[in-house]
N, C-alpha and C positions, 0 to 999 in steps of 0.2 A: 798754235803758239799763243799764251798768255799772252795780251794787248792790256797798257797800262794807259789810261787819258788822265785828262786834270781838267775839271771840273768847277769854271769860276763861279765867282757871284754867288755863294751858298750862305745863307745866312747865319750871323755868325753860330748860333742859340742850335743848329743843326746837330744833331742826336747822329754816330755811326750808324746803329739800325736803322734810324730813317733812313738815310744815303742808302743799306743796303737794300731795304726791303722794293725803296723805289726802284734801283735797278734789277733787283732781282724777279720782278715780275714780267721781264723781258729773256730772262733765260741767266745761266750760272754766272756769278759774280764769282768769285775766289780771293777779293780781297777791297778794304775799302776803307782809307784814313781819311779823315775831315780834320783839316789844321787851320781853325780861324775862319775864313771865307770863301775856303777853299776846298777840294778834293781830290784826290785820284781812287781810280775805282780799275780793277782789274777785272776783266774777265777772259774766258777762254777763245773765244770767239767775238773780232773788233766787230762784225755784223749787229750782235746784240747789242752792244754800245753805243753802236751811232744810233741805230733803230730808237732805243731807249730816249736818246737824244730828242731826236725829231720827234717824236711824240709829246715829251714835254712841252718842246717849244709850241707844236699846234694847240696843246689843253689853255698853255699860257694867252697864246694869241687868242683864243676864243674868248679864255676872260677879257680880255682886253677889250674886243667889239663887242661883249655883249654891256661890259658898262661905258660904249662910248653910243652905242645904241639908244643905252638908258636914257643917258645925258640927254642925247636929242631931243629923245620923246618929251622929258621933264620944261625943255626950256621948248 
């Protein structure tokens, strides 16, 4: 069963291909509008989507310690 999410915080200047390609390297997307700041992204299987999810957020988090790491080191 097609599972449809929504997708905040997307910046606004966000490209549809971007949106697609990033979820699609988690498995089929089948559909994917970006309106302003937003998104919803379709795929076949909700698994992929959260998967997709959580991963970003970890790549995100890692940016995050590595420049509050930096920080330390600098001061």
């Amino acid at each position: 069963m097609p599972t449809k999410i929504f997708v905040g915080n997307v910046a606004v200047n966000t490209a549809r291909e971007s949106m697609l390609q990033l979820f699609q390297r988690y498995g089929c997307v089948t559909e994917c509008d970006v309106l302003g700041n937003y998104a919803f992204v379709v795929s076949i299987d909700v698994c992929i989507l959260i998967s997709s999810i959580v991963i970003c957020y970890i790549c995100l988090a890692t940016v995050i310690l590595f420049f509050i790491v930096l920080f330390i080191r600098v001061n």
